[in-house]
C-alpha positions in Angstrom: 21.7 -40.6 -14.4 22.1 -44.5 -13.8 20.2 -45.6 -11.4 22.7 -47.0 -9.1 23.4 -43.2 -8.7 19.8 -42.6 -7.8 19.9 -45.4 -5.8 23.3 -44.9 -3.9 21.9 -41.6 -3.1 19.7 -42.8 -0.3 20.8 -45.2 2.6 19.3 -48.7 1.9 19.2 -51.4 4.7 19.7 -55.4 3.9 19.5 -57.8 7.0 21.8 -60.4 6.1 22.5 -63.7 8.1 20.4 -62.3 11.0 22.2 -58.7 11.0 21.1 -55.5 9.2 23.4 -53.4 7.4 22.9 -50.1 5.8 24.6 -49.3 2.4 24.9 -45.3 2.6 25.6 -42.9 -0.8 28.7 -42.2 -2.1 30.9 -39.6 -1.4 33.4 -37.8 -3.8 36.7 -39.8 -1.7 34.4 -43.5 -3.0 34.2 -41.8 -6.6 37.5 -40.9 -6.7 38.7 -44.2 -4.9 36.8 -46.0 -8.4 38.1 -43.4 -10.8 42.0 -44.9 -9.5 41.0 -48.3 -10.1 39.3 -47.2 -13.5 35.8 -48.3 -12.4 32.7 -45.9 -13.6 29.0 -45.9 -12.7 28.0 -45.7 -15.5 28.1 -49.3 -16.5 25.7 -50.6 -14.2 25.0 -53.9 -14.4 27.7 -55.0 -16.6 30.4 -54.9 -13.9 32.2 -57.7 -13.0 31.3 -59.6 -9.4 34.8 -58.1 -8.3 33.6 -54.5 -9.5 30.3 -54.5 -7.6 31.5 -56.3 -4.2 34.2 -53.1 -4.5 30.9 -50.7 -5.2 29.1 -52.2 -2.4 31.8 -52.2 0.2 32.5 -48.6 -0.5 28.6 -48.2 0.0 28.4 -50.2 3.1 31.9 -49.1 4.8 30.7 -45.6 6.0 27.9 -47.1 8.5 30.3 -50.5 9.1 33.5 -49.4 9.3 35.1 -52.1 10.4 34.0 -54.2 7.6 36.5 -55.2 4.9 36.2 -55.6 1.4 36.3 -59.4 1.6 34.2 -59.6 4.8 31.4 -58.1 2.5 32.3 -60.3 0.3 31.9 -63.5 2.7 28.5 -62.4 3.6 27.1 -62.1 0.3 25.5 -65.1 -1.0 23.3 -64.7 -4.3 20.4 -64.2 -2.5 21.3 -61.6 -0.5 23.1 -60.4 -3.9 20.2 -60.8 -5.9 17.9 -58.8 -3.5 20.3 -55.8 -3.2 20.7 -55.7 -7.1 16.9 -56.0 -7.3 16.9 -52.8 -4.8 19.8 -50.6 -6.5 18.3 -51.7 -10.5 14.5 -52.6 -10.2 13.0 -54.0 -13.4 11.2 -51.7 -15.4 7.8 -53.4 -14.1 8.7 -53.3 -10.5 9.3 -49.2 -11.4 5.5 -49.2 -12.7 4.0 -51.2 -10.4 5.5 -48.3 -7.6 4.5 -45.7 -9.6 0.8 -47.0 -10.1 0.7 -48.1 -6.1 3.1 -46.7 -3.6 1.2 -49.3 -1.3 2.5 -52.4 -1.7 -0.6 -54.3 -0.5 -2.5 -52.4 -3.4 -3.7 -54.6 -6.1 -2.2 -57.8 -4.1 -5.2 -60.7 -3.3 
């Protein structure tokens, strides 16, 4: 399993310009809706900006509904970007580092 599945199984909350927003887990309609376009999970981070804003707004639309795909879009910058991805695909050291000490303040001077 990829871990964007993992991850998308579990509500995850960004603030973003000042507002939070909670990306919830997909449902079979989202999977289906990617299968149609010819998108997979299982390429992780090798889709293309256009693929993941589509991931993420299918994510994101069941807690926002009002929210378009391009409004996402809009209020993405690569921060923001960069800490969700960080979130949904952790580095193999920041997997460890949980592992070893659930508490983040462990180990930190």
């Amino acid at each position: 399993m990829s871990d964007l599945r993992k991850a998308m199984g579990h509500p995850l909350e960004f603030t973003i310009g000042g507002q939070t927003y909670r990306f919830g887990a997909l449902t079979l309609n989202d999977l289906v809706e990617m299968e149609a376009k010819g998108l997979s999970l299982d390429e992780g981070l090798s889709h293309s900006m256009a693929t993941m804003r589509f991931m993420l707004w299918l994510s994101v639309r069941h807690h926002h509904k009002e929210m378009t795909e391009e409004q996402l879009g809009d209020l993405l910058d690569m921060d923001s970007m960069s800490r969700i991805l960080a979130e949904i695909y952790p580095s193999d050291d920041e997997e460890s580092k949980k592992k070893q000490h659930p508490d983040p303040s462990i180990g930190t001077r």
